[in-house]
C-alpha positions as a Python dict, from the first residue, in 0.01 Angstrom:
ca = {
    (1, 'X'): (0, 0, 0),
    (2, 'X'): (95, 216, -305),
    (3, 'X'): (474, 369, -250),
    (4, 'X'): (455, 736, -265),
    (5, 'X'): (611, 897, -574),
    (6, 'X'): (967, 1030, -576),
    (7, 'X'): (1013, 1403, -526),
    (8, 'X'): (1384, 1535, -662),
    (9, 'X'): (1556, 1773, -369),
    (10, 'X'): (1851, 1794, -553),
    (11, 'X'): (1963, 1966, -876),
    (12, 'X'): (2031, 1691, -1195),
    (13, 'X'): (2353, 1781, -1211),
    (14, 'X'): (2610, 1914, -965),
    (15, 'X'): (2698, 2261, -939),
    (16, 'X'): (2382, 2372, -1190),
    (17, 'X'): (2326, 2715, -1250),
    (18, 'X'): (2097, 2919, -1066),
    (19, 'X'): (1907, 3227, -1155),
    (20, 'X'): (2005, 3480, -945),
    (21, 'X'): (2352, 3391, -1037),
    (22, 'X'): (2311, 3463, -1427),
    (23, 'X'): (2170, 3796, -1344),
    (24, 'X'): (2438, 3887, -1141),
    (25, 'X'): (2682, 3776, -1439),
    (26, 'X'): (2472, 3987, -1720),
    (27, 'X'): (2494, 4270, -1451),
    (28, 'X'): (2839, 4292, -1464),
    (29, 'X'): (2916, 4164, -1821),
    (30, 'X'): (2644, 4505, -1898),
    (31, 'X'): (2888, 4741, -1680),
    (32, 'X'): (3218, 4643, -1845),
    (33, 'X'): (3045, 4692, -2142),
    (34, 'X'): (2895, 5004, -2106),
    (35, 'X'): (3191, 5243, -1866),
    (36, 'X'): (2972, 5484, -1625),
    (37, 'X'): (2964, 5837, -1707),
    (38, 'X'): (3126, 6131, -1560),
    (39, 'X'): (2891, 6381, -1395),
    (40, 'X'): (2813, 6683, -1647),
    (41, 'X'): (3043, 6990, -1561),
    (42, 'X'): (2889, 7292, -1447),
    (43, 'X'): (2785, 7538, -1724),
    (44, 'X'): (2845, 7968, -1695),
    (45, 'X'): (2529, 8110, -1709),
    (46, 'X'): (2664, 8506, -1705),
    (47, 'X'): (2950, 8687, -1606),
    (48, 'X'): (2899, 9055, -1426),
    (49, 'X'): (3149, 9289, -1347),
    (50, 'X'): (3051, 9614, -1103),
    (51, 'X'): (3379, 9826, -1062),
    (52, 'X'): (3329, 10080, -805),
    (53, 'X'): (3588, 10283, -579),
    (54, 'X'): (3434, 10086, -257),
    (55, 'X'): (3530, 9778, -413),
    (56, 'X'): (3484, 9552, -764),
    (57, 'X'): (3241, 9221, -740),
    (58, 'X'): (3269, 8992, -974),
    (59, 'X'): (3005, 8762, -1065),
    (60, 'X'): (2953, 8425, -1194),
    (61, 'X'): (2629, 8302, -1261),
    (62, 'X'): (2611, 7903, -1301),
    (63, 'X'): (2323, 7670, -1310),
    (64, 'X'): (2444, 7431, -969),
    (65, 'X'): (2697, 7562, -666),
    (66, 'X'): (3045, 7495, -719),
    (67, 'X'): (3384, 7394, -522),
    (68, 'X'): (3653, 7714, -505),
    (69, 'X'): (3973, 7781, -372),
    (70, 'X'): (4135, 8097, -389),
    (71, 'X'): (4480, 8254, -319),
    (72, 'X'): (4653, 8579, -352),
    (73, 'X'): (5044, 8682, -468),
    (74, 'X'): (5255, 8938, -450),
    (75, 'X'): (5499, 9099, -687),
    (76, 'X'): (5308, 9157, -892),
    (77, 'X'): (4955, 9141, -696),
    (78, 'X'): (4717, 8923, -817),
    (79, 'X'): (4424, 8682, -745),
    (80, 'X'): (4395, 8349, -811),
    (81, 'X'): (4049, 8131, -830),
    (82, 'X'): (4063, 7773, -909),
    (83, 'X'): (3698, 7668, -978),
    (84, 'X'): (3624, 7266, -985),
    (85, 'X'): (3353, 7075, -1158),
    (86, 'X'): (3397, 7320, -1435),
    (87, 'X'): (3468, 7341, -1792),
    (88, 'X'): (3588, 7658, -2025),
    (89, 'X'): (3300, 7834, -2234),
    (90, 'X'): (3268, 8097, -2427),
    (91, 'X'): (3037, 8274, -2191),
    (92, 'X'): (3336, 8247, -1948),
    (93, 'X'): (3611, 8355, -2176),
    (94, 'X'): (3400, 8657, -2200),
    (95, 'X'): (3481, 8814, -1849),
    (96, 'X'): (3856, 8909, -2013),
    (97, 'X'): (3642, 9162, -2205),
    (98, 'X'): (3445, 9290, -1931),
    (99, 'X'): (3731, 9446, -1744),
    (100, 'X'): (3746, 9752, -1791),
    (101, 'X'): (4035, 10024, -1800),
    (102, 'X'): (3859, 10224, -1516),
    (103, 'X'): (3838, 9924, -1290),
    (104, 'X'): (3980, 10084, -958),
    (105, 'X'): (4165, 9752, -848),
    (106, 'X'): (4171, 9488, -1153),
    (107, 'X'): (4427, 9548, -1447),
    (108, 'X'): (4303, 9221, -1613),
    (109, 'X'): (4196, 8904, -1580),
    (110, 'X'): (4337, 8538, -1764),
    (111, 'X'): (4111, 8263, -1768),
    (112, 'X'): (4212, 7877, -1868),
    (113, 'X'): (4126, 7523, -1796),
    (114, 'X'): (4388, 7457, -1540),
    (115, 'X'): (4363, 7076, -1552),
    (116, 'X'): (4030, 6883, -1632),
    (117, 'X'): (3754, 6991, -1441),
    (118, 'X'): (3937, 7315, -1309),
    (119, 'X'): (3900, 7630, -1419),
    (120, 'X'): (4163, 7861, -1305),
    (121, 'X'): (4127, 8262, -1307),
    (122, 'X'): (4420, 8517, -1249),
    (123, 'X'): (4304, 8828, -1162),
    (124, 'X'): (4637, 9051, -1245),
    (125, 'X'): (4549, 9360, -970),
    (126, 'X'): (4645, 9755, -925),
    (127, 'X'): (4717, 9717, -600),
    (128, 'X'): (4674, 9461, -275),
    (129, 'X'): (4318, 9425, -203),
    (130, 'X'): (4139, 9198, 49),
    (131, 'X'): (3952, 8941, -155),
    (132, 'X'): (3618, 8802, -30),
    (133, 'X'): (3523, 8462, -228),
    (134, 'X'): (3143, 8347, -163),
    (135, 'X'): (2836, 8162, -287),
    (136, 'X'): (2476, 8279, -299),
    (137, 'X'): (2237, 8070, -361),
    (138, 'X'): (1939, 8053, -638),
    (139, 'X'): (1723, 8381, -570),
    (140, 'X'): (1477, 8553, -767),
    (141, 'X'): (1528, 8598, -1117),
    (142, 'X'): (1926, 8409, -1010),
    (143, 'X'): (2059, 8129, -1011),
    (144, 'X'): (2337, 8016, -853),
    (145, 'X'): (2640, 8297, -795),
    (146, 'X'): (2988, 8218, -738),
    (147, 'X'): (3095, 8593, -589),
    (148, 'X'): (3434, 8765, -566),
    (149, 'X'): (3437, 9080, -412),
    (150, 'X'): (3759, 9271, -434),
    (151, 'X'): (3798, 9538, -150),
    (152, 'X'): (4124, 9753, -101),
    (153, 'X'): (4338, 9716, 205),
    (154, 'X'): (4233, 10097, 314),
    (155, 'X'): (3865, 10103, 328),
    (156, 'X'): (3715, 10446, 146),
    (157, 'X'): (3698, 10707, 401),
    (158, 'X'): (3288, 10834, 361),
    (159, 'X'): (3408, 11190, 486),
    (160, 'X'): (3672, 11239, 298),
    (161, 'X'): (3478, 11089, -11),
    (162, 'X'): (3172, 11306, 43),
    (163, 'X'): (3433, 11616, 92),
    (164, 'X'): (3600, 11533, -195),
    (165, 'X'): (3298, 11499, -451),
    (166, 'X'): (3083, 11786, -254),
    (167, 'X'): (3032, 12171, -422),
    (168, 'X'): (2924, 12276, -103),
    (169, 'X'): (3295, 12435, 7),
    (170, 'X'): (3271, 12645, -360),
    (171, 'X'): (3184, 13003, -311),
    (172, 'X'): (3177, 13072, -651),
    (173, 'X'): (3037, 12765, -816),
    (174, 'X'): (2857, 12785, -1106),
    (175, 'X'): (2467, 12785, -1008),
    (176, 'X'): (2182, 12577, -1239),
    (177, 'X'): (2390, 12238, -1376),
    (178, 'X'): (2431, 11998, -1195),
    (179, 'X'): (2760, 11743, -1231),
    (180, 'X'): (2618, 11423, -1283),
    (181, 'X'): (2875, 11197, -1454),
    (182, 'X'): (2944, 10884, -1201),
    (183, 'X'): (3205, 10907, -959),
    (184, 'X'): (3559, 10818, -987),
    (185, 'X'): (3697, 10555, -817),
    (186, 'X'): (4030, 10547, -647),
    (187, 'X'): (4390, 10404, -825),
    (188, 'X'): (4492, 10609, -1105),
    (189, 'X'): (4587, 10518, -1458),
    (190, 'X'): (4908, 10651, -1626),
    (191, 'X'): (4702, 10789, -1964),
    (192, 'X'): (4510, 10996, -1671),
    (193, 'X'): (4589, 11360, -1793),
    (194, 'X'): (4722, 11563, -1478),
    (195, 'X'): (4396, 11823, -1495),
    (196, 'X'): (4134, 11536, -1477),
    (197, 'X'): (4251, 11472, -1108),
    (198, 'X'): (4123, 11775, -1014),
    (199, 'X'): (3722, 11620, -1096),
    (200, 'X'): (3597, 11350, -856),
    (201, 'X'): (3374, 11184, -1137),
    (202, 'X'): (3512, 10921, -1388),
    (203, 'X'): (3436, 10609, -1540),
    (204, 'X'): (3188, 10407, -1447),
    (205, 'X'): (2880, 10194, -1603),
    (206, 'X'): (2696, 10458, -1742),
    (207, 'X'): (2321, 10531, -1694),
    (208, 'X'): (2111, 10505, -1969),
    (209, 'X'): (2051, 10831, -2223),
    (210, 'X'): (1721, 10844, -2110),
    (211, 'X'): (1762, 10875, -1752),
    (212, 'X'): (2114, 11096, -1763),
    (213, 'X'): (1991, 11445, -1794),
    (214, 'X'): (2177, 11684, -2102),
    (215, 'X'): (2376, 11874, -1832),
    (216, 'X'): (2604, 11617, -1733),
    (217, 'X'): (2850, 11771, -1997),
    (218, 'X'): (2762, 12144, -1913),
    (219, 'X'): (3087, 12159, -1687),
    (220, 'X'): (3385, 11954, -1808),
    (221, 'X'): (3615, 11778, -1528),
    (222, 'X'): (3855, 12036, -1653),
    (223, 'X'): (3725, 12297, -1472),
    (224, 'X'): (3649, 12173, -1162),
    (225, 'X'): (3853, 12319, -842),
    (226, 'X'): (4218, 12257, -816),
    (227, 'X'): (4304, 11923, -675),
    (228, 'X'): (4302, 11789, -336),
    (229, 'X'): (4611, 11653, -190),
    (230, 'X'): (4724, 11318, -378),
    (231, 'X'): (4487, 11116, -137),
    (232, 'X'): (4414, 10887, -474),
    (233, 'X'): (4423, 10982, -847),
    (234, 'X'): (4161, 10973, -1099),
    (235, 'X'): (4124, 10724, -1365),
    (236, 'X'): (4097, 10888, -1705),
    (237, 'X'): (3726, 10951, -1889),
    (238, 'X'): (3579, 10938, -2204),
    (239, 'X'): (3591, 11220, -2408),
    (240, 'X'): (3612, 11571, -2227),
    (241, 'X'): (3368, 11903, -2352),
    (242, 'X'): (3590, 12177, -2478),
    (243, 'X'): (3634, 12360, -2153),
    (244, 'X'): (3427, 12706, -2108),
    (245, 'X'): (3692, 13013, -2108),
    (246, 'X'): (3397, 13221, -1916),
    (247, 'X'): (3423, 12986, -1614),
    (248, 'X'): (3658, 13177, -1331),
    (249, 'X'): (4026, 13010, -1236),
    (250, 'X'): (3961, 12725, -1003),
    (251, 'X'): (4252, 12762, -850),
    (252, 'X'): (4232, 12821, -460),
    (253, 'X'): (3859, 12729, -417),
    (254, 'X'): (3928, 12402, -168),
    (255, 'X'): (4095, 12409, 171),
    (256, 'X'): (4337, 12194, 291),
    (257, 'X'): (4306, 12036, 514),
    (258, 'X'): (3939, 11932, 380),
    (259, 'X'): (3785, 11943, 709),
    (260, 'X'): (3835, 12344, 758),
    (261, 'X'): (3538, 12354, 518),
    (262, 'X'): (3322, 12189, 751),
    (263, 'X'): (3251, 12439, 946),
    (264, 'X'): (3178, 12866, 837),
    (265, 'X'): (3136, 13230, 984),
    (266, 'X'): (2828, 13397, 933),
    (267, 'X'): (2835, 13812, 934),
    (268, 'X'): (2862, 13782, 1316),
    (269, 'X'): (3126, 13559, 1373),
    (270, 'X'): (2983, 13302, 1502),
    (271, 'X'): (3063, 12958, 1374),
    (272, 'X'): (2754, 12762, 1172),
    (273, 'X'): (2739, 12419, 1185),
    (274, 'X'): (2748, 12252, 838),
    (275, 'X'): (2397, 12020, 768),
    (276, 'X'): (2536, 11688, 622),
    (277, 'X'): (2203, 11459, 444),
    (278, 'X'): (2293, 11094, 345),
    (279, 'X'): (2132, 11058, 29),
    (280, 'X'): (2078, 10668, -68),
    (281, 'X'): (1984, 10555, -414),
    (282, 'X'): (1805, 10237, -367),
    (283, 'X'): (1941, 9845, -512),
    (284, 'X'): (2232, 9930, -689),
    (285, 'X'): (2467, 9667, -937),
    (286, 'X'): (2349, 9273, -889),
    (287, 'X'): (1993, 9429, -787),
    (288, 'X'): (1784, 9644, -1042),
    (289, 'X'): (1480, 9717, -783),
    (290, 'X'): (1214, 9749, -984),
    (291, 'X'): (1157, 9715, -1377),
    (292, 'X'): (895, 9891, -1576),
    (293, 'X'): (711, 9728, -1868),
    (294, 'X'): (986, 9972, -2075),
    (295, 'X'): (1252, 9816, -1962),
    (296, 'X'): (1334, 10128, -1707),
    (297, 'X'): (1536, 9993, -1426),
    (298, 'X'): (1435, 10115, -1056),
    (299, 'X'): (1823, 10117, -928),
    (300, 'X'): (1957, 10373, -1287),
    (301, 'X'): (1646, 10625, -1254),
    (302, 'X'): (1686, 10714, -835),
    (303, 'X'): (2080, 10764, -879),
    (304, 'X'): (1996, 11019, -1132),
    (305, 'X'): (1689, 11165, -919),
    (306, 'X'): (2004, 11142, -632),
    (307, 'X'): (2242, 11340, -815),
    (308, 'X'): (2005, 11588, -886),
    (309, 'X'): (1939, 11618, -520),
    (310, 'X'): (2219, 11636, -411),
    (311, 'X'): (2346, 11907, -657),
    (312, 'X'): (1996, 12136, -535),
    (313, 'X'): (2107, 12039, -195),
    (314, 'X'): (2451, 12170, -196),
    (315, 'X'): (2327, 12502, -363),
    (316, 'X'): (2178, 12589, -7),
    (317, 'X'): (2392, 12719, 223),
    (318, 'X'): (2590, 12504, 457),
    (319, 'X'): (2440, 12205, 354),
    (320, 'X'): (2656, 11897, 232),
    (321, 'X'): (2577, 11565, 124),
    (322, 'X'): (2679, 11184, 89),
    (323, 'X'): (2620, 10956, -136),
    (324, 'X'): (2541, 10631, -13),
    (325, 'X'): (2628, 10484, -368),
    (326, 'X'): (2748, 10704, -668),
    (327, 'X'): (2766, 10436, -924),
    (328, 'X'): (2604, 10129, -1029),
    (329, 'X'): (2705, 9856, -768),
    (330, 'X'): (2576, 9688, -499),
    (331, 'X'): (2554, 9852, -88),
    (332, 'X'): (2418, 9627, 165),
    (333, 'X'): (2159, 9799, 344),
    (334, 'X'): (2361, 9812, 682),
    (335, 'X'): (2642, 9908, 502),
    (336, 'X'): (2392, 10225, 394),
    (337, 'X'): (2312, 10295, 737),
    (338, 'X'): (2663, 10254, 842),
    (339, 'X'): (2801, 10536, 606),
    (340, 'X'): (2561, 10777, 739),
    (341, 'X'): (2671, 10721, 1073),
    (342, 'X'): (3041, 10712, 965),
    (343, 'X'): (2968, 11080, 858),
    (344, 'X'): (2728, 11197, 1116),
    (345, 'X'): (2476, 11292, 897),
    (346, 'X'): (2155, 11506, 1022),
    (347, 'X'): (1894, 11316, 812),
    (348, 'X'): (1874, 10943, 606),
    (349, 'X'): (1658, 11007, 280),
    (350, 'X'): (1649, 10704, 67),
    (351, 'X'): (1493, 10701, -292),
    (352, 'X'): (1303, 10459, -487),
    (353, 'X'): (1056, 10370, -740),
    (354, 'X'): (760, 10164, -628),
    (355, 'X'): (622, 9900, -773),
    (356, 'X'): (293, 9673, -774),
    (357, 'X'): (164, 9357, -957),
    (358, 'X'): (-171, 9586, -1058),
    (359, 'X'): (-16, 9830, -1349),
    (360, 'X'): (-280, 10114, -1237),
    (361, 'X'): (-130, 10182, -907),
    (362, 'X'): (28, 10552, -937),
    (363, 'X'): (111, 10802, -687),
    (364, 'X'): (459, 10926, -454),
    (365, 'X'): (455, 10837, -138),
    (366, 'X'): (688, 10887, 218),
    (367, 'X'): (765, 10656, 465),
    (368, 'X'): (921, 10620, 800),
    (369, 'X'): (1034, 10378, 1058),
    (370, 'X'): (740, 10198, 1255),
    (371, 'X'): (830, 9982, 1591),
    (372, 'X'): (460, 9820, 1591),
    (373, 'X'): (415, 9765, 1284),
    (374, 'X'): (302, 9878, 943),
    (375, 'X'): (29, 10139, 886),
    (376, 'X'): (-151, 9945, 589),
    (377, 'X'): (-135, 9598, 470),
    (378, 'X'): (67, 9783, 84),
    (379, 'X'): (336, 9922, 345),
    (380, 'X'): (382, 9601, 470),
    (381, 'X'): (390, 9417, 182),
    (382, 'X'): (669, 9724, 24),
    (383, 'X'): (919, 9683, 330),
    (384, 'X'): (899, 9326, 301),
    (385, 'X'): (1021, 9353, -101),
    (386, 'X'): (1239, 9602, -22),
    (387, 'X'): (1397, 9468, 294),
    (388, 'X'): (1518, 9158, -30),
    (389, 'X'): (1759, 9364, -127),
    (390, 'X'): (2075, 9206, 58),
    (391, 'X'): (1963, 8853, -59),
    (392, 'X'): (1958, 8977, -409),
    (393, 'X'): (2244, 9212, -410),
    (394, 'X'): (2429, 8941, -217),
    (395, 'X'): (2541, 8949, 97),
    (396, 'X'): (2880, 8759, 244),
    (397, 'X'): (2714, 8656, 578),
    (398, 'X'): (3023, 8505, 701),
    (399, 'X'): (3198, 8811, 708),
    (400, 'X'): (2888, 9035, 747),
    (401, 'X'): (3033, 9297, 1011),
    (402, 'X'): (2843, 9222, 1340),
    (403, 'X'): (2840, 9601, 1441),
    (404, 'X'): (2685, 9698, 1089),
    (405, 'X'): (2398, 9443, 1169),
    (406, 'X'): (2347, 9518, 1528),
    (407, 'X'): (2243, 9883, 1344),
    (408, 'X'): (1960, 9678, 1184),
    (409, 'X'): (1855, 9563, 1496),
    (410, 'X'): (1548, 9760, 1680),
    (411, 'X'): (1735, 10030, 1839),
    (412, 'X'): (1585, 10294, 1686),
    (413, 'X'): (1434, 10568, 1950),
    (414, 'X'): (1067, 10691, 1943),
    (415, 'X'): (1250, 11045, 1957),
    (416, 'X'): (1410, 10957, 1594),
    (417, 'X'): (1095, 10816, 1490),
    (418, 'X'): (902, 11141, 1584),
    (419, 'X'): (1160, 11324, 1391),
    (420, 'X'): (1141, 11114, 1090),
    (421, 'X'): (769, 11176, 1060),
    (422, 'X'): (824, 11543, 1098),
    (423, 'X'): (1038, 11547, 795),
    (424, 'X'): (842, 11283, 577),
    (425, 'X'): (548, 11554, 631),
    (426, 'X'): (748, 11850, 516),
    (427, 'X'): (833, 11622, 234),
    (428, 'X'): (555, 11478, 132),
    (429, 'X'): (330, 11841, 144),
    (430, 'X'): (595, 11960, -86),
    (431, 'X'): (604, 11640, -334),
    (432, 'X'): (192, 11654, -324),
    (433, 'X'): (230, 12034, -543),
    (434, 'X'): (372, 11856, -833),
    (435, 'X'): (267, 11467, -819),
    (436, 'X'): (-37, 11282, -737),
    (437, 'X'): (14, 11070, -388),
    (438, 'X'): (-64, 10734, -347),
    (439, 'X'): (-184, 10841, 15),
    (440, 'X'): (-206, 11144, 185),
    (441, 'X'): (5, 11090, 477),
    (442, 'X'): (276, 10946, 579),
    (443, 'X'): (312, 10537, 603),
    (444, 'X'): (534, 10338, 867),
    (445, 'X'): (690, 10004, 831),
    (446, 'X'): (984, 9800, 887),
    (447, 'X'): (1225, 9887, 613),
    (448, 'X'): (1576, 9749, 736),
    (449, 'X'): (1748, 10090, 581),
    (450, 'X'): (1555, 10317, 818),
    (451, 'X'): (1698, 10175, 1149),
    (452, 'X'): (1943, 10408, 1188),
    (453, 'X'): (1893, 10440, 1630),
    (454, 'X'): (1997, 10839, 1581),
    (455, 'X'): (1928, 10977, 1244),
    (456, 'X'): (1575, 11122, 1119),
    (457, 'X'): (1528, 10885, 843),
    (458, 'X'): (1289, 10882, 541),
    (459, 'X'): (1216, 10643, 200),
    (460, 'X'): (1047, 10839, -65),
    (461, 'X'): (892, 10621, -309),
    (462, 'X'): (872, 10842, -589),
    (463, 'X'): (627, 10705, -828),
    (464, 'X'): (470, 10351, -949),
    (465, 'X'): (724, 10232, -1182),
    (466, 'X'): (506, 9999, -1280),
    (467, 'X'): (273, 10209, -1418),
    (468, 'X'): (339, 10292, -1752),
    (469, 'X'): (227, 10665, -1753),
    (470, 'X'): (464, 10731, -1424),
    (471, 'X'): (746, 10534, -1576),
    (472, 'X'): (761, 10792, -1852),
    (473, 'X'): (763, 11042, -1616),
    (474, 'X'): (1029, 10888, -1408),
    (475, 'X'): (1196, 10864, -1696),
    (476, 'X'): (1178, 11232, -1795),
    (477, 'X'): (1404, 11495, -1719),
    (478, 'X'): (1171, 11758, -1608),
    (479, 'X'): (1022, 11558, -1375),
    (480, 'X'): (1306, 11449, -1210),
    (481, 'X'): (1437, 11780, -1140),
    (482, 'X'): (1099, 11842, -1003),
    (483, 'X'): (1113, 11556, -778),
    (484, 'X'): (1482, 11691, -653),
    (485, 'X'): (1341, 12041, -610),
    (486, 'X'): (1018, 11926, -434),
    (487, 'X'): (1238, 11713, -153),
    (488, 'X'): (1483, 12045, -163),
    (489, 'X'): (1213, 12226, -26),
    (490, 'X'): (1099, 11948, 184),
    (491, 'X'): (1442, 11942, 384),
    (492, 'X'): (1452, 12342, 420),
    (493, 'X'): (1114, 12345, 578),
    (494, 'X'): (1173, 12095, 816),
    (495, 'X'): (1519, 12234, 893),
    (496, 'X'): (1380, 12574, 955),
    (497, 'X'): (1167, 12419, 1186),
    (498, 'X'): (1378, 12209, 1384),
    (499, 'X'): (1754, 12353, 1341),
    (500, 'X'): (1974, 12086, 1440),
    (501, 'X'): (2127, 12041, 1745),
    (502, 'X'): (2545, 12114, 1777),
    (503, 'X'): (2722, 11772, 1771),
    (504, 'X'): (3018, 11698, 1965),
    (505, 'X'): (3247, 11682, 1685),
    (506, 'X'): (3229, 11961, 1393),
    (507, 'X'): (3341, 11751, 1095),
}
C-alpha cells in the first residue's frame, strides 16, 4: 500500500516571519514616521459688544464650543477670561476697538495668547461688576457664542430709571419734539461736562438715519431740567446743538425726592394717581427680530416707534412711562415682564414688526394673552417665533432667576385677560384710521411677554416688515409718529373707560 504523502506542519525555518507581524511593524514604522496632528484650534467667527446701563454682554462668536475660566481682581477691577483650544486672530484682536468710551462698566479690554492654546482677555473695568460667563449653543443664523455679561453690583432701579428719563414731572416742557437720543447709562466719564448730567440720554449704538426721526437734536441735553441728586453721572455725547436761548431756565423743574412727583393735586385737592405704561420694544442687541428685504432691522425701527410713544404718552396728563429697553441690547422676556412689575405699571404694550415667508402679507394687527390657545393657525405660528427670542438673545439658564420665570408660567387671570382685550380693541379701532389691518379683531396666543398674572397686556404688531411697501413705511417718519399717535389715543380711550383702580402703594 502506497505511503501517504508528507504534509509540512511546521514553518522551514524557526522563528519565520508571519504576516500579521510585518503589518504590525509597517504600522508603527508609518507612525514614527509621520507624528499625529494636533486638533485645529478654534477660529473667532465675530466679536459683539452691547453696552447698556443694565449691563454690557460681550460676545464671541466661534465655529465649535470652547473651555473658559474666568476670574475677577481688585485694585484696580478687572476681568479676566482665559479661553482654551484657541488661537489669536485678527477678528479677535478686533474687540480692543469695539470698546467704546461710553461703555458704562468696561474702560478697556487687552487681549493675548497667554500660553499655546490659551487665549487670555483682561477686561480693565469702571467699577466692580458681577460677571456672568456662559455658552449658547448654535441657533438660527449663530453659531456657537461664548457670552460674558457684565452686570453692576447695584442692579438699575426701574423706578428710579423711568423717573429719571420721564418728562412727565415737567410743567413747562416744551410740547411737539420728542427726545429721542438713546439713554445714558450709569458710571460717568471725567471729559463729561458738568451740564450734560442734567440729560438722561447719552451714548449708545445709534439707530440708523433712516429710522431716527430729525427731532432728536431739536432739544440739546443742555437744556434739559437741572440734575437729579448724584445717583450716577452721565457719560459724555457726541457733539451737542447750540442750545436754544428761547427755552425757559430749567432750574427747579424736578423734585427731590423723585417720588413726590408721583403723585398730583387736581383743582380740588384731591390727590390723582399717576398712570405708569411699560412700553417694550421688541428683540433688542444679539436679536434683530425681523429683517426686511432692505435691510431694515425689526429690533432699531420699534425703539424709535417706542420713543415716540412714550414722548406722546407723557404729554397727557399724569401719565408716565418705562422703557423696557432704551438702547440696543438684549432683555429676556421675563426680565420684560419683571420690570413692569418692579414699577407697577397699569398696562404692558409691547411693539413689533411682523413678519411672514409670503412678501404680500401687509396689515397691523393687536394681540393678547390666550389660556386655550391661539385664535388662528398665523397667531400661533407668530407667538411661537416670537416666544425665540431668549434662545436667540441668549439666555444664562443657570442663573435664570426662578421668580422671573415663575412670571412666565400660566398665572395670568381671565380678569387680566378680559382687560387686555378691552385695550387691544381701543387700540386696534384707533390703528385701523390710519393703516390697513391684517384682521379686524383682536388675536390671542401664547406670547411668553404677555404673562404678566396682573397687568392688562398687549403686542401690537405694527406692520409686515416683510413686505416691501410697509417696510418703507415703517421706515418713514410720518408714519411712525402716526403709529405713536394712533396707540396714544388707543390708551386714552380705554383709560377713560376703565380708570384704574388706586394701588396700595402711590409710587
Amino acid at each position: 500500500m502506497p505511503r501517504p504523502p508528507y504534509i509540512r506542519t511546521k514553518p522551514l525555518m524557526p522563528g519565520a516571519i508571519s504576516r500579521r507581524t510585518i503589518l504590525k511593524a509597517g504600522g508603527t514604522l508609518l507612525l514614527s514616521v509621520f507624528p499625529v496632528l494636533p486638533a485645529s484650534a478654534a477660529q473667532i467667527l465675530a466679536v459683539r459688544v452691547w453696552p447698556a446701563a443694565d449691563y454690557t454682554r460681550v460676545t464671541l462668536e466661534n465655529d465649535s464650543d470652547l473651555k473658559v475660566t474666568h476670574f475677577t481682581v481688585p485694585d484696580p477691577q478687572r476681568l479676566v477670561v482665559d479661553i482654551e483650544g484657541l488661537e489669536l486672530n485678527p477678528t479677535l484682536k478686533s474687540l480692543v476697538a469695539k470698546i467704546q468710551s461710553g461703555d458704562p462698566y468696561i474702560k478697556q479690554v487687552r487681549v493675548g495668547q497667554n500660553r499655546p492654546n490659551v487665549v487670555r482677555l483682561v477686561f480693565d473695568l469702571k467699577e466692580e461688576i458681577k460677571p456672568q460667563v456662559f455658552t449658547l449653543a448654535p441657533v438660527g443664523n449663530y453659531k456657537h457664542r461664548l457670552i460674558f455679561d457684565l452686570y453692576p453690583v447695584k442692579a438699575v432701579d426701574p423706578i428710579a430709571a423711568m423717573i429719571e428719563k420721564g418728562e412727565w414731572s415737567r410743567a413747562d416742557a416744551p410740547p411737539g419734539n420728542p427726545e429721542l437720543p438713546t439713554p445714558a447709562p450709569k458710571p460717568p466719564i471725567a471729559a463729561t461736562p458738568p451740564p450734560v448730567a442734567a440729560t438722561p440720554p447719552a451714548a449708545t449704538p445709534a439707530l440708523p438715519a433712516v429710522v431716527t426721526p430729525p427731532v432728536v437734536v431739536v432739544v440739546p441735553p443742555a437744556q434739559q431740567p437741572a440734575p437729579l441728586p448724584p445717583a450716577g453721572p452721565v457719560l459724555a455725547q457726541p457733539a451737542v446743538p447750540t442750545p436754544k436761548p428761547e427755552l425757559p431756565d430749567p432750574a427747579p423743574i424736578r423734585p427731590d425726592p423723585p417720588r413726590v412727583a408721583a403723585q398730583k393735586n387736581d383743582k380740588g385737592g384731591k390727590v390723582v394717581r399717576m398712570m405708569t405704561i411699560a412700553l417694550d420694544p421688541g428683540h433688542g442687541g444679539e436679536d434683530p427680530g425681523a429683517i426686511g428685504a432692505s435691510g431694515t432691522r425689526e429690533k432699531d425701527i420699534v425703539l424709535a416707534i417706542a420713543k415716540r410713544l412714550k414722548f406722546k404718552l407723557e404729554e397727557q396728563p399724569n401719565m408716565r412711562v418705562m422703557l423696557t429697553r432704551d438702547g440696543d441690547y438684549f432683555v429676556p422676556l421675563g426680565v420684560r415682564v419683571e420690570k413692569a412689575r418692579k414699577v407697577q405699571a397699569d398696562l404692558f404694550v409691547s411693539i413689533h414688526a411682523d413678519a411672514f415667508m409670503l412678501p404680500t402679507a401687509r396689515g397691523s394687527s393687536v394681540f393678547v394673552l390666550s389660556e386655550k390657545g391661539a385664535t388662528s393657525t398665523a397667531a400661533r405660528w407668530l407667538a411661537n417665533k416670537e416666544n425665540l427670542a431668549d434662545a436667540i438673545g441668549g439666555v444664562n439658564i443657570q442663573s435664570h432667576d426662578k421668580q422671573i420665570a415663575s412670571v412666565l408660567l400660566d398665572l395670568s387671570t381671565t380678569a387680566q385677560i378680559n382687560d387686555s382685550m378691552k385695550l387691544g380693541k381701543a387700540v386696534l379701532g384707533e390703528i385701523s384710521g390710519i393703516a390697513k389691518l391684517h384682521k379686524g379683531s383682536v388675536e390671542q396666543a401664547g406670547f411668553a411677554v404677555l404673562k404678566a398674572p396682573d397687568i392688562p397686556s398687549i403686542l401690537i404688531e405694527t406692520a409686515f416688515i416683510s413686505n416691501p411697501e410697509e417696510e418703507a413705511k415703517l421706515r418713514d417718519n410720518g408714519y411712525q409718529d402716526q403709529i405713536a399717535a394712533a396707540i396714544t389715543k388707543g390708551i386714552k380711550r380705554y383709560f377713560a373707560a376703565n380708570p384704574p383702580l388706586a394701588k396700595g402703594r402711590q409710587t
